[in-house]
C-alpha positions in Angstrom: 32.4 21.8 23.6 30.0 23.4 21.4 28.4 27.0 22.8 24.7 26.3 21.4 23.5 22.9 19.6 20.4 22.6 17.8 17.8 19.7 17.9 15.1 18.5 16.1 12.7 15.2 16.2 13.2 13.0 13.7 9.8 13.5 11.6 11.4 17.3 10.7 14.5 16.1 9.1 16.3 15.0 6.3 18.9 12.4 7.1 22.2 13.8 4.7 21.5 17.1 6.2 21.9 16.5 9.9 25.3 16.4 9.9 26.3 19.0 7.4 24.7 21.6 9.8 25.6 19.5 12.4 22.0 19.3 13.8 21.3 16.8 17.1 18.5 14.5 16.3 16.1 12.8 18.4 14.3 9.7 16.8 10.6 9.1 16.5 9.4 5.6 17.1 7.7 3.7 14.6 5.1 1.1 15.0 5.1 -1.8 12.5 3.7 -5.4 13.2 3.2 -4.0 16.5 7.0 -3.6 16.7 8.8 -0.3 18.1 11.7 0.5 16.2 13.1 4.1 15.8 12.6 6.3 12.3 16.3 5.8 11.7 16.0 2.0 11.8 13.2 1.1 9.9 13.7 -1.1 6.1 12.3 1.9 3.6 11.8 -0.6 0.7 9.2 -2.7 3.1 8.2 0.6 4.5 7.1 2.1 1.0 5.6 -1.6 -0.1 3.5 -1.4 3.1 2.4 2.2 1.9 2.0 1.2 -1.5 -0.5 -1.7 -0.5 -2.3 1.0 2.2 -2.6 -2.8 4.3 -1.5 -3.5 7.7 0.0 0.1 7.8 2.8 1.4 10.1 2.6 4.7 12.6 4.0 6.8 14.4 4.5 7.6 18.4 4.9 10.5 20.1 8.6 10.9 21.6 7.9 10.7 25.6 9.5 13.1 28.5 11.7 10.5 29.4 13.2 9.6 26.0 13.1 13.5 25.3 14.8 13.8 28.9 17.6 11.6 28.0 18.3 13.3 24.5 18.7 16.4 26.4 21.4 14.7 28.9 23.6 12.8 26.2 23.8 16.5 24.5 24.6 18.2 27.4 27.6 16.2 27.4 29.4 18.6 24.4 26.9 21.5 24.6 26.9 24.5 26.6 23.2 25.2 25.7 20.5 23.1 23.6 17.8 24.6 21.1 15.3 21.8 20.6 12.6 22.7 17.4 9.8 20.4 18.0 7.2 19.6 14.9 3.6 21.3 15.1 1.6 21.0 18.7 -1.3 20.8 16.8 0.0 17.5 14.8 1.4 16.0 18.3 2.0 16.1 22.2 5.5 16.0 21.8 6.3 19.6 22.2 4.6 19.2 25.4 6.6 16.3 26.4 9.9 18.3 25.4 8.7 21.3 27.8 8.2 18.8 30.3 11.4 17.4 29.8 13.0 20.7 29.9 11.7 21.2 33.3 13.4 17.6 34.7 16.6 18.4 32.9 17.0 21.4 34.7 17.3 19.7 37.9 19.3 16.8 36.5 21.7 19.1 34.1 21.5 22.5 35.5 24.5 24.3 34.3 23.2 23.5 30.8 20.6 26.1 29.4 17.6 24.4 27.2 15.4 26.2 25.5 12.0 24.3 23.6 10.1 26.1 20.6 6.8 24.9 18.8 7.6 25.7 15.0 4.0 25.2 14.2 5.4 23.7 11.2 6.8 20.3 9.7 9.1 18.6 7.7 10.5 20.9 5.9 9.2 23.5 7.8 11.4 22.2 10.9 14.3 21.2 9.0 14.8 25.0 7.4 14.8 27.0 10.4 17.1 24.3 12.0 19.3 25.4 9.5 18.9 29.0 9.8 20.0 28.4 13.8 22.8 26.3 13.3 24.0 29.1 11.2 23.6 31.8 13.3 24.2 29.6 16.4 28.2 29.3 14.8 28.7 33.0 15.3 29.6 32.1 18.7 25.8 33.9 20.4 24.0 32.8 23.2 21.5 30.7 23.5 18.7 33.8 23.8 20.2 35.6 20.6 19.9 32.1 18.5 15.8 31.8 19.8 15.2 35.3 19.7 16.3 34.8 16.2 14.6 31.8 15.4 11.3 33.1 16.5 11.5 35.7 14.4 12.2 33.5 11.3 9.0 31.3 12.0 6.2 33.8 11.5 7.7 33.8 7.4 8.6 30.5 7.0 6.0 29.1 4.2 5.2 25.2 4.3 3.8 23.6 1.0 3.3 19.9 0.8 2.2 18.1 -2.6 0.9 14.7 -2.6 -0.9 12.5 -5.1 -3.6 11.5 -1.9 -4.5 12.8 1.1 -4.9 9.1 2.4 -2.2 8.9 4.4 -2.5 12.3 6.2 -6.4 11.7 6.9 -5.2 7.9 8.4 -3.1 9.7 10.5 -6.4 12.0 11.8 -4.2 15.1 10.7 -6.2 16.0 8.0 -7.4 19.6 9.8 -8.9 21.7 7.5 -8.5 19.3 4.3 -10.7 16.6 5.7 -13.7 18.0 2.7 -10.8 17.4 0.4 -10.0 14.0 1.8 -14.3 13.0 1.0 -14.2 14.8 -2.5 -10.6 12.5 -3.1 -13.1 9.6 -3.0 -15.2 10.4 -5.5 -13.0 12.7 -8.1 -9.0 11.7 -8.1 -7.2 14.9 -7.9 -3.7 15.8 -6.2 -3.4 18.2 -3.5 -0.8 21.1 -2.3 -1.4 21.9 1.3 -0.3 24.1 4.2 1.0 23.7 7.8 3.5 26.9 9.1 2.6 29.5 11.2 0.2 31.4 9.2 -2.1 28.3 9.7 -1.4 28.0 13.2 0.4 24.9 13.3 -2.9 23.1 11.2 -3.2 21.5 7.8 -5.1 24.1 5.4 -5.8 22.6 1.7 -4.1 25.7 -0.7 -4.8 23.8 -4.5 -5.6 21.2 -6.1 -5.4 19.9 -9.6 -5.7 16.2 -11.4 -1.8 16.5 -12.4 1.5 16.3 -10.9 2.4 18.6 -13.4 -0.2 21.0 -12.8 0.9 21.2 -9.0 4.3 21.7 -9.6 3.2 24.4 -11.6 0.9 25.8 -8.8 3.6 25.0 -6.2 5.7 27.3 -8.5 3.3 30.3 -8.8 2.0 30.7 -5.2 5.5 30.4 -4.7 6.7 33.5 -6.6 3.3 35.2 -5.0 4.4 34.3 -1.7 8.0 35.4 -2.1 6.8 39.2 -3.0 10.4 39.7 -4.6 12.4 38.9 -2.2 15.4 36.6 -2.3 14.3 33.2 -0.6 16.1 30.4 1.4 14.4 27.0 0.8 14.2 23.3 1.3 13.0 20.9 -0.9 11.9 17.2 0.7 10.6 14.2 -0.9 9.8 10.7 -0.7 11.5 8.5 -3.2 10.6 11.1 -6.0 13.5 13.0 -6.8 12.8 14.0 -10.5 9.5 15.7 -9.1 12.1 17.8 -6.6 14.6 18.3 -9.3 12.0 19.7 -11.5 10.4 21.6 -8.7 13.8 23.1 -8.3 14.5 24.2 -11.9 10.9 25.7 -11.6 11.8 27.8 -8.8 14.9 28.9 -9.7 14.1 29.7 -13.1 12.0 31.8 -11.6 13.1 33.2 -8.0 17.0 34.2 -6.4 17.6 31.7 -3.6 20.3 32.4 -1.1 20.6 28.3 -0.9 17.9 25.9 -1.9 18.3 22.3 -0.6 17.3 19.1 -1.6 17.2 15.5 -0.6 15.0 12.7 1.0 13.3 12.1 4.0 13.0 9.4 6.5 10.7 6.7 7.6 8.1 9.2 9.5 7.4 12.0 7.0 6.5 9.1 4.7 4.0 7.4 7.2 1.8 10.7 7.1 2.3 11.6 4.0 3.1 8.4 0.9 5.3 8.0 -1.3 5.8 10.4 -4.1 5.5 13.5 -1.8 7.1 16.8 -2.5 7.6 19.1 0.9 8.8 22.9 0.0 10.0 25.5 2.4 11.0 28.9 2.5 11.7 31.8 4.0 12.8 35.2 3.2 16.7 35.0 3.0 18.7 37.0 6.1 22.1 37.9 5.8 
């Protein structure tokens, strides 16, 4: 039985990753043709068609107490303790409905410590201090060490998101502070990079803009570097169906920056709902031994 094991929803992961850090998942259901399925079963080519065609689009829902009640069970089964990251309050209920969940689990499962945190981020932004607990979390500590820990990673973790529209993330009514850039989209094509960590409190906040891919890679790349200050980084790179724009985000960065480790790979059904295909999602963090 493990001591600790750490969870995240669906929408915050990257599916090759969950099991090389050996991170529990809980999956977000999708809505298509009025049809729930979860994130992990959903056809990606007809999901990216669908996106493509911006017609008879699929969404999300939020994860409920019950389902989040269950998850928390079925781990307590090999877990002494669970850590559950949930996505951005401020982009959905369901750290809400975790909390709540928490609270029924402990009369259901209470010899099993549970412990919920709002990483005011997403994507990537979830995925990376996942990570950074399931590492520290294998150092055989207890379940207050590994949050004590992770709260004090989210105040640095940086979220960037470039996408070639804000369609998809104004459709979803997450546009936040962007929505200006959503109405000038309309009328002047450009490409966006924008924000959502704890710096922004949880919310989108537009950061650049330009009417290239290439020119946002290279802005992705400097506020990067201005970000970073110097200091040796841990990061994670996410994309939909567009790895040459994360390999060549990569090379950018570490052509330019030290990275302790700097991952890459692609994300499921839900990231690409809110945010189209073609979308690069960076996050990092100043590296900890």
């Amino acid at each position: 039985m493990s001591d600790v094991v750490i969870s995240v929803d669906s929408v915050s992961i990257i599916p090759e990753r969950v099991k090389e850090f050996g991170i529990a998942v809980i999956p977000e259901p999708i809505i298509i043709d009025g049809r729930t399925c979860l994130d992990t079963e959903v056809d990606m080519d007809e999901l990216y068609a669908r996106l493509d065609d911006k017609q008879n689009l699929p969404h999300t829902s939020a994860i409920n107490v019950d389902e989040y009640l269950q998850h928390f069970i079925k781990l307590a089964k090999k877990a002494e303790a669970i850590l559950h990251l949930c996505m951005s309050s401020a982009y959905s209920p369901q750290y809400t409905h975790a909390l709540q969940a928490k609270e029924l689990a402990e009369a259901k499962i209470p010899e099993v410590e549970i412990e919920v945190i709002d990483s005011l981020s997403v994507g990537a932004g979830v995925l990376l201090p996942a990570i950074e607990a399931s590492r520290v979390a294998s150092r055989d500590i207890n379940l207050d060490e590994v949050s004590k820990y992770v709260t004090s990673i989210l105040p640095l973790v940086t979220e960037f998101t470039a996408q070639d529209t804000l369609f998809y993330v104004d459709k979803g009514g997450r546009a936040h502070e962007a929505r200006p850039w959503v109405e000038a989209e309309v009328a002047s094509s450009f490409k966006s990079i924008i924000e959502s960590d704890a710096s922004t409190g949880g919310r989108v906040k537009p950061v650049a803009r330009a009417k290239t891919m290439t020119q946002i890679l290279e802005r992705f790349a400097e506020t990067t570097k201005e970000r970073a200050a110097g200091k040796k980084l841990n990061g994670v790179i996410a994309h939909a169906r567009s790895p040459e724009r994360a390999e060549r985000l990569k090379e950018m960065l570490l052509s330019e920056l030290t990275f302790g480790w700097l991952h890459i790979a692609e994300v499921p059904a839900a990231p690409a709902i809110h945010r189209g295909r073609g979308f690069i999602d960076l996050a990092f963090c100043e590296a900890r031994d």
